[in-house]
PDB file with one MODEL, atoms N, CA, C and O in Angstrom:
MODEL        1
ATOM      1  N   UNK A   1     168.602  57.549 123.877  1.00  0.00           N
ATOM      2  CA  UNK A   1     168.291  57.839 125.245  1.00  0.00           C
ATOM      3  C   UNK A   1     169.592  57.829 126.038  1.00  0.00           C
ATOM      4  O   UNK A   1     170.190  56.761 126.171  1.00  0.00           O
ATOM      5  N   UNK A   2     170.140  59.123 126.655  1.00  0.00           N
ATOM      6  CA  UNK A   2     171.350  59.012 127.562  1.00  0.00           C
ATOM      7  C   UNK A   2     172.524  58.377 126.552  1.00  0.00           C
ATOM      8  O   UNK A   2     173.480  57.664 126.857  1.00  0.00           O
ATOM      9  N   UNK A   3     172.211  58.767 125.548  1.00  0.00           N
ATOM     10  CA  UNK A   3     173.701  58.249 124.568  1.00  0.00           C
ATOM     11  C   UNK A   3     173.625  56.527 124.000  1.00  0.00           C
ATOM     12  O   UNK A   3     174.391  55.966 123.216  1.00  0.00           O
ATOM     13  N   UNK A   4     172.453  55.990 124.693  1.00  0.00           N
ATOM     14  CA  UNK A   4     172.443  54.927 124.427  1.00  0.00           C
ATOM     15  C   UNK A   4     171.248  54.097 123.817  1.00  0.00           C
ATOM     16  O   UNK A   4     170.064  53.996 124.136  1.00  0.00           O
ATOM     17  N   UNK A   5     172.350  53.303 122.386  1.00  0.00           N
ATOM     18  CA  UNK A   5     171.410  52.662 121.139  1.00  0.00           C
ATOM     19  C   UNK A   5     170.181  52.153 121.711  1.00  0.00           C
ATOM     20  O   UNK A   5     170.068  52.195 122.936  1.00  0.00           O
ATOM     21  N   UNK A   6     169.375  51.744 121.104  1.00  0.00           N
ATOM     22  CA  UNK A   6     167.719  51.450 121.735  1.00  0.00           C
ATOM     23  C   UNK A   6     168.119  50.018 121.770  1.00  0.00           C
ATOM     24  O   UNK A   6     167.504  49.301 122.560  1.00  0.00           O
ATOM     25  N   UNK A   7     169.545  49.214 120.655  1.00  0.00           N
ATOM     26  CA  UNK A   7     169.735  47.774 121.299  1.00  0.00           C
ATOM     27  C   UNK A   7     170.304  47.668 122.980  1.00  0.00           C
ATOM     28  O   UNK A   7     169.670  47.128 123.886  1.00  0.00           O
ATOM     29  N   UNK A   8     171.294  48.152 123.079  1.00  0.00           N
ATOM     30  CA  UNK A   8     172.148  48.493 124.210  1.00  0.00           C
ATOM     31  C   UNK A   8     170.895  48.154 124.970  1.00  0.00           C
ATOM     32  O   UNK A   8     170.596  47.021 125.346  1.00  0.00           O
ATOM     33  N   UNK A   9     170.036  49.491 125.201  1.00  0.00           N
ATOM     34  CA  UNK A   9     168.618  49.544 126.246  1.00  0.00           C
ATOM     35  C   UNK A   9     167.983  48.256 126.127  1.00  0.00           C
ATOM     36  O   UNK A   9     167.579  47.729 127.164  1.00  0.00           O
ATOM     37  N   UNK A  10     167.882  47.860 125.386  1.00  0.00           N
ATOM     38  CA  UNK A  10     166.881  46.019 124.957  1.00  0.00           C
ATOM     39  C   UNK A  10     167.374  45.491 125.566  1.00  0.00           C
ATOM     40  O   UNK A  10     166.807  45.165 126.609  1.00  0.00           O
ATOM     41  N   UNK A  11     168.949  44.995 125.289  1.00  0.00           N
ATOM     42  CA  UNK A  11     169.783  44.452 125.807  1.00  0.00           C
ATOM     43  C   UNK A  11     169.789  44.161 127.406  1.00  0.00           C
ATOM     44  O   UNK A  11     169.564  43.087 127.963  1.00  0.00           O
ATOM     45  N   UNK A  12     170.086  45.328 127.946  1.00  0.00           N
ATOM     46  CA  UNK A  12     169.979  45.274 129.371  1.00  0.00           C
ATOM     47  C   UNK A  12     168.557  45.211 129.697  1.00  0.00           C
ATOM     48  O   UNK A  12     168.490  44.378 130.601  1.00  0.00           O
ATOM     49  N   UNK A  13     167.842  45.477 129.542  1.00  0.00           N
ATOM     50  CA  UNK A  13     166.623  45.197 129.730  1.00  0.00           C
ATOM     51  C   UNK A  13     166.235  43.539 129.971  1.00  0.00           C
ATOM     52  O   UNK A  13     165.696  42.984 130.929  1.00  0.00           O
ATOM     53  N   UNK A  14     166.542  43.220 129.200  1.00  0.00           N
ATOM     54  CA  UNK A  14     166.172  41.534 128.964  1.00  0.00           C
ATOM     55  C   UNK A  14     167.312  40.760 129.799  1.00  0.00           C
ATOM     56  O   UNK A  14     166.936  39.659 130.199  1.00  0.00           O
ATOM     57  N   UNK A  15     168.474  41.074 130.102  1.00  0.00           N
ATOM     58  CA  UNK A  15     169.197  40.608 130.629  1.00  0.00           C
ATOM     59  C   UNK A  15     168.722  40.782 132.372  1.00  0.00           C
ATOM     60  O   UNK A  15     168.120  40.058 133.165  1.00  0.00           O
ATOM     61  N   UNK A  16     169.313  42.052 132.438  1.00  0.00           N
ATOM     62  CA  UNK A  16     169.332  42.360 133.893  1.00  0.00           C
ATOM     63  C   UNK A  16     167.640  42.222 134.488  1.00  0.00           C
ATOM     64  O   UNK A  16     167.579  41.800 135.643  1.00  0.00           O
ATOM     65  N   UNK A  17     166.802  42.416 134.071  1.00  0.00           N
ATOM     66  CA  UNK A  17     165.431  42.888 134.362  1.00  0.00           C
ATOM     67  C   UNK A  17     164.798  41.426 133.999  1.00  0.00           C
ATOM     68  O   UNK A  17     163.826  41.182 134.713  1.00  0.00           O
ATOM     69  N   UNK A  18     165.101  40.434 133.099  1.00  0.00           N
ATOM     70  CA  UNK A  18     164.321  39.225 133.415  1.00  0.00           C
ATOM     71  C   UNK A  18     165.292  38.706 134.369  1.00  0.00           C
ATOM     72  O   UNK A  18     164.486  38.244 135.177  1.00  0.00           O
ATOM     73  N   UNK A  19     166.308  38.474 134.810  1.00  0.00           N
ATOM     74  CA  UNK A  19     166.967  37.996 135.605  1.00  0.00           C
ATOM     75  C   UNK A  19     166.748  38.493 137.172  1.00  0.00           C
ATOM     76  O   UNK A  19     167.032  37.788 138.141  1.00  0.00           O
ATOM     77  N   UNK A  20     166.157  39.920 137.257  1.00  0.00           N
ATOM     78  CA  UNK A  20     165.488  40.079 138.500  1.00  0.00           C
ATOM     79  C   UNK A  20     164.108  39.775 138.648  1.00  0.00           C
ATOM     80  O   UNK A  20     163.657  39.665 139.788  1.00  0.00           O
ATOM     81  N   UNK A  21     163.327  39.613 137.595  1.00  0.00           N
ATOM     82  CA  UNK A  21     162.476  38.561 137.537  1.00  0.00           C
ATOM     83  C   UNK A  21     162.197  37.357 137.838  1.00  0.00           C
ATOM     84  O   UNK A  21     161.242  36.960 138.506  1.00  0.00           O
ATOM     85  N   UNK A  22     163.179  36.646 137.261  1.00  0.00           N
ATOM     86  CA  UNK A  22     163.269  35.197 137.465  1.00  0.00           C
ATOM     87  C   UNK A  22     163.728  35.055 139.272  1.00  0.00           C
ATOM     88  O   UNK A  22     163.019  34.446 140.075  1.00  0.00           O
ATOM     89  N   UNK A  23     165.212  35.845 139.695  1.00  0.00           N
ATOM     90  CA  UNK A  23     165.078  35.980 140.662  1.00  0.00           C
ATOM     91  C   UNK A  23     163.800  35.934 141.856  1.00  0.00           C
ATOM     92  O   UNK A  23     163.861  35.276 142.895  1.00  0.00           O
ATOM     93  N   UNK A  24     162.627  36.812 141.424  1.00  0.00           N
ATOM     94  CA  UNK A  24     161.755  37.239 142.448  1.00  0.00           C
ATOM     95  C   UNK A  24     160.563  36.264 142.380  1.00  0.00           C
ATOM     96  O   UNK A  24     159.652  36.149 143.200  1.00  0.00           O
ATOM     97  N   UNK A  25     160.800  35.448 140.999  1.00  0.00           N
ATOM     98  CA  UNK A  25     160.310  34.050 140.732  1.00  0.00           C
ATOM     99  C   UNK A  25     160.258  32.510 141.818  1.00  0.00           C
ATOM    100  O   UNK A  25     159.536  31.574 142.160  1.00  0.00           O
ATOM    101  N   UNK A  26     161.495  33.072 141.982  1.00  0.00           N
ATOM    102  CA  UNK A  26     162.195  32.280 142.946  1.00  0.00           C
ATOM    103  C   UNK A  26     162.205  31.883 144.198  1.00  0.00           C
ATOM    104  O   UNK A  26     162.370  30.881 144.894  1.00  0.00           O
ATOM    105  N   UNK A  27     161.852  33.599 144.276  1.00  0.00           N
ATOM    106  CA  UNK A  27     161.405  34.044 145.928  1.00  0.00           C
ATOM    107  C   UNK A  27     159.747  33.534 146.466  1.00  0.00           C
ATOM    108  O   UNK A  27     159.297  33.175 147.554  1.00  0.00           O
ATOM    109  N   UNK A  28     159.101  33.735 144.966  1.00  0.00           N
ATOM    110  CA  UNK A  28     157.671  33.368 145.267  1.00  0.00           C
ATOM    111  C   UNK A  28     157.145  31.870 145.495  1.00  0.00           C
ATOM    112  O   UNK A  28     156.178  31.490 146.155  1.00  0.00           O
ATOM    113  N   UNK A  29     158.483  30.817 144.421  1.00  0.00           N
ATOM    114  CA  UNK A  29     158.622  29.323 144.788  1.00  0.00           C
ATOM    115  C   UNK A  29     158.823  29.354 146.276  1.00  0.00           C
ATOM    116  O   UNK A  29     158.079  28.990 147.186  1.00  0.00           O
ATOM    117  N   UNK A  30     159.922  29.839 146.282  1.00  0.00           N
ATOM    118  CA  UNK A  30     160.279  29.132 148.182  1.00  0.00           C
ATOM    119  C   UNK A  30     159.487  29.738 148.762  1.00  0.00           C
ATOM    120  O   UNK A  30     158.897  28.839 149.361  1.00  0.00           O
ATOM    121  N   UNK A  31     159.036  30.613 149.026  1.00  0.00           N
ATOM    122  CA  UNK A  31     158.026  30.999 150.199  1.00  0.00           C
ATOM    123  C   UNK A  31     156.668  30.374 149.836  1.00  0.00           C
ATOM    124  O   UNK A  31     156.188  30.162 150.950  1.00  0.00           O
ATOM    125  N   UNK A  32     155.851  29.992 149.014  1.00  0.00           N
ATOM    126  CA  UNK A  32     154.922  28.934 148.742  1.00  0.00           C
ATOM    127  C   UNK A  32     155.283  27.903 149.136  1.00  0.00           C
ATOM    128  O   UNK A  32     154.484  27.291 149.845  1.00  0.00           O
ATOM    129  N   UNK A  33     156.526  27.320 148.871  1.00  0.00           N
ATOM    130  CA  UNK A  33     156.616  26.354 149.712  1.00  0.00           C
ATOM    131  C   UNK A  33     157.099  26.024 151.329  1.00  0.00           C
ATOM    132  O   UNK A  33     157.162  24.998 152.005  1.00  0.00           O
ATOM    133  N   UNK A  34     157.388  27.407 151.555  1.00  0.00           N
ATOM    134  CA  UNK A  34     157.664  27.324 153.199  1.00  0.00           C
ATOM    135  C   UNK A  34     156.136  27.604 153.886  1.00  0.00           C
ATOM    136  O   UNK A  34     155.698  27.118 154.929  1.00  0.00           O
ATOM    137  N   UNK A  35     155.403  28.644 152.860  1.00  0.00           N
ATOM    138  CA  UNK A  35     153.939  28.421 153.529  1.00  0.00           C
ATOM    139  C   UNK A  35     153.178  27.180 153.679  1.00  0.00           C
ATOM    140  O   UNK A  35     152.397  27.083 154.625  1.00  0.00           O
ATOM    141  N   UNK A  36     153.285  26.479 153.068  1.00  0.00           N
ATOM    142  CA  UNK A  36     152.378  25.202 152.781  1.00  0.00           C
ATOM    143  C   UNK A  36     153.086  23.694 153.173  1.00  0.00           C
ATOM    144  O   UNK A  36     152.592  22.596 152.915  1.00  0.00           O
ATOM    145  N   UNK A  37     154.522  23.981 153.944  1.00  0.00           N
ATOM    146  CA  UNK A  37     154.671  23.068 154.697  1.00  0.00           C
ATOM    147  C   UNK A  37     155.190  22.006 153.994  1.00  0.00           C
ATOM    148  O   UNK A  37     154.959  20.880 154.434  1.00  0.00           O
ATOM    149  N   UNK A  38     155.975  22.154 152.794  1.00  0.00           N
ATOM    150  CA  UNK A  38     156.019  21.268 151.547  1.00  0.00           C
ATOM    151  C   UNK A  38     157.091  20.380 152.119  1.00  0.00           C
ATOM    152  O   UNK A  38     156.976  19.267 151.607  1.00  0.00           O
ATOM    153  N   UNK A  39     157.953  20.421 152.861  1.00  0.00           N
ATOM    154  CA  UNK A  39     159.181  19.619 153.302  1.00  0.00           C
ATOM    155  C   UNK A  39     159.947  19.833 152.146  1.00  0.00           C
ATOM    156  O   UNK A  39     159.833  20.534 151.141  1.00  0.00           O
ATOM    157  N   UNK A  40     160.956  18.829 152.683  1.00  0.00           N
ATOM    158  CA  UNK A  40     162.317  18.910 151.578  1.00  0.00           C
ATOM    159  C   UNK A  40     161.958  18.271 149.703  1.00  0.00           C
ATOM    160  O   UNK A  40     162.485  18.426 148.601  1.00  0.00           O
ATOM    161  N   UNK A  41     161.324  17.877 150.006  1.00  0.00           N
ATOM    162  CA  UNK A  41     161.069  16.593 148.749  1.00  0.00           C
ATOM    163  C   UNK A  41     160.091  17.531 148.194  1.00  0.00           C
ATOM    164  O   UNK A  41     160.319  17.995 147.077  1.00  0.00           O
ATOM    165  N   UNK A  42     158.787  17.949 148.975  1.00  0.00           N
ATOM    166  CA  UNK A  42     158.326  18.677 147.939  1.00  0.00           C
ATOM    167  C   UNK A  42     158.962  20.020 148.075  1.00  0.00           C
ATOM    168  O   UNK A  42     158.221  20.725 147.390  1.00  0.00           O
ATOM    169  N   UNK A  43     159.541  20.494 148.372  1.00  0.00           N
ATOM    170  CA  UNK A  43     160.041  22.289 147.912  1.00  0.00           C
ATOM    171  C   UNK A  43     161.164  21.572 146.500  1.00  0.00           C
ATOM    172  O   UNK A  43     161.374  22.152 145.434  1.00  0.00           O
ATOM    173  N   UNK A  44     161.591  20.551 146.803  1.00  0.00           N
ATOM    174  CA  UNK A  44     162.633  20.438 145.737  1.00  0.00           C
ATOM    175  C   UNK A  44     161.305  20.203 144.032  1.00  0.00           C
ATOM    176  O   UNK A  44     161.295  20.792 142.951  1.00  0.00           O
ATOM    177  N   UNK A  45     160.666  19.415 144.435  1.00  0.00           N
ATOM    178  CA  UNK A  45     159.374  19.080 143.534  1.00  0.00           C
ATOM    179  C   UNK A  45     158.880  20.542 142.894  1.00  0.00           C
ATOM    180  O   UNK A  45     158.889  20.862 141.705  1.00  0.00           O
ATOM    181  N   UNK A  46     158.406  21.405 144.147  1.00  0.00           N
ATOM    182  CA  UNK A  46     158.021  22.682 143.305  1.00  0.00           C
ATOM    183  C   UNK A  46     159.140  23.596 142.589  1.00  0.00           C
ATOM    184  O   UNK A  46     158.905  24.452 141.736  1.00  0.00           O
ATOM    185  N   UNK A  47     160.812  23.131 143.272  1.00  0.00           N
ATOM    186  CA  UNK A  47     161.679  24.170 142.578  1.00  0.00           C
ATOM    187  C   UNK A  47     161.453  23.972 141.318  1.00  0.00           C
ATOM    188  O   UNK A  47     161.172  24.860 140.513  1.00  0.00           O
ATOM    189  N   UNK A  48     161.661  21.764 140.867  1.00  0.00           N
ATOM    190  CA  UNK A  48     161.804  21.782 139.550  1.00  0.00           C
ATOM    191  C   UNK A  48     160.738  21.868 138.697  1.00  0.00           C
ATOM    192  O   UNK A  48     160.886  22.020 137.484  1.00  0.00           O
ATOM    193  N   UNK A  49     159.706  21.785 139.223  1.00  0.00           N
ATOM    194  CA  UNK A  49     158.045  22.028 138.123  1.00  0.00           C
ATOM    195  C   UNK A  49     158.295  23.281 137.591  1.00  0.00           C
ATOM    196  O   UNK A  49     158.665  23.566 136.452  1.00  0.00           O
ATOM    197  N   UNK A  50     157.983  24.222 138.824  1.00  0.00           N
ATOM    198  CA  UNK A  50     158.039  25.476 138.687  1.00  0.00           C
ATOM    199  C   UNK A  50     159.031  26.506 138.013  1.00  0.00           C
ATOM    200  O   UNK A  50     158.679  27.416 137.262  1.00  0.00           O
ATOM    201  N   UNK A  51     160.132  26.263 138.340  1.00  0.00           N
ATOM    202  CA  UNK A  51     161.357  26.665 137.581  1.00  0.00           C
ATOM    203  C   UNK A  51     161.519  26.337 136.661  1.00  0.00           C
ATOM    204  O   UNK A  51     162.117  27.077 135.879  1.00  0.00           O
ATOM    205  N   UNK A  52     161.056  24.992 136.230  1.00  0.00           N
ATOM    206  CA  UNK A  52     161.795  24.462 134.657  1.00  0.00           C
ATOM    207  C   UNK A  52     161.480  25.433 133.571  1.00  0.00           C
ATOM    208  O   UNK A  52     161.766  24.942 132.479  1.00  0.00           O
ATOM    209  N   UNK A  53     161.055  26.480 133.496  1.00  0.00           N
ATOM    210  CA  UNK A  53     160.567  27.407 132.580  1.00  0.00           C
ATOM    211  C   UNK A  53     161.988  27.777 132.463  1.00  0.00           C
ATOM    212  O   UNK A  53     162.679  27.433 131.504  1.00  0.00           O
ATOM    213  N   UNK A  54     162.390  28.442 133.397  1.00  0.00           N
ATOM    214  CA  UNK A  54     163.313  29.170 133.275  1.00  0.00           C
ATOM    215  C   UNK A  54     164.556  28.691 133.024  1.00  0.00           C
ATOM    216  O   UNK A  54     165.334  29.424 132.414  1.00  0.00           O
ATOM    217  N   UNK A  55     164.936  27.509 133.401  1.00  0.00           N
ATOM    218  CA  UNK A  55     166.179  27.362 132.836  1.00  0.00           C
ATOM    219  C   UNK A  55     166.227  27.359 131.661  1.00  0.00           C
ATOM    220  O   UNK A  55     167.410  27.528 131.362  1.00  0.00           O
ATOM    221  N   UNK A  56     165.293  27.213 130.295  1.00  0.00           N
ATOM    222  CA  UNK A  56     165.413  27.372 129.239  1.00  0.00           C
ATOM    223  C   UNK A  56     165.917  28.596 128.939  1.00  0.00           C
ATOM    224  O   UNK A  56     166.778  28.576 128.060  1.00  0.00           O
ATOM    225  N   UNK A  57     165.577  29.918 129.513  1.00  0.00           N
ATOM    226  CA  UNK A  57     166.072  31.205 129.196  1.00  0.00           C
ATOM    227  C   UNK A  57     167.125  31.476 129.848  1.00  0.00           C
ATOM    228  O   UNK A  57     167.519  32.638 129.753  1.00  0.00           O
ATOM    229  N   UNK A  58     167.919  30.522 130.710  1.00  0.00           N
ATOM    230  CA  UNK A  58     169.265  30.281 131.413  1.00  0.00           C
ATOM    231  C   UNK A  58     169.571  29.428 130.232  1.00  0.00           C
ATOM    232  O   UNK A  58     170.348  29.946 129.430  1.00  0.00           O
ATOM    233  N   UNK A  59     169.179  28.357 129.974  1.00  0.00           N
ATOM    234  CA  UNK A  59     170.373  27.823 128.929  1.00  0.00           C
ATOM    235  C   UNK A  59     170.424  28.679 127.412  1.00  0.00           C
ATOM    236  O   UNK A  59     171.300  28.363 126.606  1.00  0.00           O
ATOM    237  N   UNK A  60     169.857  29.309 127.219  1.00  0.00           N
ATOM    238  CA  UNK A  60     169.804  30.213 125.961  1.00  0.00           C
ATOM    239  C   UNK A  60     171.003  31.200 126.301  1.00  0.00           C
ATOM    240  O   UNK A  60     171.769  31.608 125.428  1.00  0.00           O
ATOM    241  N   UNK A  61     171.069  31.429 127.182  1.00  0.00           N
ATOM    242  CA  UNK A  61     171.729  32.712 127.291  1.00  0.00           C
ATOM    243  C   UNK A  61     173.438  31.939 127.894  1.00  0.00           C
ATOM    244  O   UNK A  61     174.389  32.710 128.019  1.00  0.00           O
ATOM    245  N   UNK A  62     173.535  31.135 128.062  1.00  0.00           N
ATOM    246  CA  UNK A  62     174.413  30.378 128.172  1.00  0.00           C
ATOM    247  C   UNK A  62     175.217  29.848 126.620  1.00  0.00           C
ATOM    248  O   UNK A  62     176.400  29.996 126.313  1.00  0.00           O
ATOM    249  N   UNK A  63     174.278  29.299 125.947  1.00  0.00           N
ATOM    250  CA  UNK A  63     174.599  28.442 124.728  1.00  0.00           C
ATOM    251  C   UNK A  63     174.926  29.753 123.661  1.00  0.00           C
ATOM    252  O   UNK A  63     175.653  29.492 122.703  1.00  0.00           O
ATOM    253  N   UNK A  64     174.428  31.094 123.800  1.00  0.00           N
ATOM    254  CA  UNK A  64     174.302  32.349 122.788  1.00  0.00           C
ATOM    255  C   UNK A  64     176.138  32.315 123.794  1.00  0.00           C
ATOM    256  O   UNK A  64     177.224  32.207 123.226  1.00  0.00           O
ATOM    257  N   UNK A  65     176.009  32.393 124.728  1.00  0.00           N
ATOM    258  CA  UNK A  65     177.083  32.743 125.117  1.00  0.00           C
ATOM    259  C   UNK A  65     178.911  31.913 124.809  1.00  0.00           C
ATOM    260  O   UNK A  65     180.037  32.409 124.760  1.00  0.00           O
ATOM    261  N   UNK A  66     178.452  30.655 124.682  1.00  0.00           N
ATOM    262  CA  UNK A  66     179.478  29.541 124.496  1.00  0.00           C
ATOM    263  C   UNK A  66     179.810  30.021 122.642  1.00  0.00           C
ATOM    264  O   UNK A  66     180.853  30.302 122.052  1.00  0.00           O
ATOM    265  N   UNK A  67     178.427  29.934 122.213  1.00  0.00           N
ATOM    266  CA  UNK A  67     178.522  29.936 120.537  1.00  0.00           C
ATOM    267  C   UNK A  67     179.330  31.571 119.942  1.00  0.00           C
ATOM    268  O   UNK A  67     179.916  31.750 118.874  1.00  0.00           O
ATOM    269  N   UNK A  68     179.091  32.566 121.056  1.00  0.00           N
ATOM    270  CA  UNK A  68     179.456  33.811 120.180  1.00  0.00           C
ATOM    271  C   UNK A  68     178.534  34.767 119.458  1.00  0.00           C
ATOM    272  O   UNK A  68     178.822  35.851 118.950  1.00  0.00           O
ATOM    273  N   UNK A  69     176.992  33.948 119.532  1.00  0.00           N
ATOM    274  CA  UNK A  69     176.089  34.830 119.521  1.00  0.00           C
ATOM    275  C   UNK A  69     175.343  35.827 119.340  1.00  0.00           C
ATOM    276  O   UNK A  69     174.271  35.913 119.939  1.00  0.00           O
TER     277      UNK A  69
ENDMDL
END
C-alpha cells in the first residue's frame, strides 16, 4: 500500500493510533471527573484506577525500546 510493507502500516498503526487513543482516553478521565465534581484527590484516584491499563502499553513500549526490541 503506497510503497509501504503491511509491517511498516501495523507498525504505525499501533503506535501512533493507540496513542491517540489512549490520549482521547484521557480526555474522557478528566472530563468525568470535572463533571462529577471529583476534586483533586479524587480526579487523581480516577487518573490512577482508570489509566493503570495503560501504562502497561507505555511501559512495553518503553522496555521494547531500552532492550532493542
Amino acid at each position: 500500500m503506497f510503497g509501504f510493507t503491511e509491517e511498516q502500516v501495523s507498525h504505525f498503526g499501533v503506535t501512533f493510533g493507540l496513542a491517540a487513543f489512549i490520549g482521547y482516553m484521557l480526555f474522557i478521565v478528566w472530563n468525568l471527573a470535572r463533571k462529577s465534581n471529583a476534586g483533586r484527590f479524587g480526579t487523581f484516584v480516577l487518573f490512577f484506577v482508570l489509566a493503570f491499563g495503560m501504562l502497561g502499553f507505555i511501559a512495553k513500549a518503553i522496555i521494547q525500546w531500552v532492550l532493542g526490541i
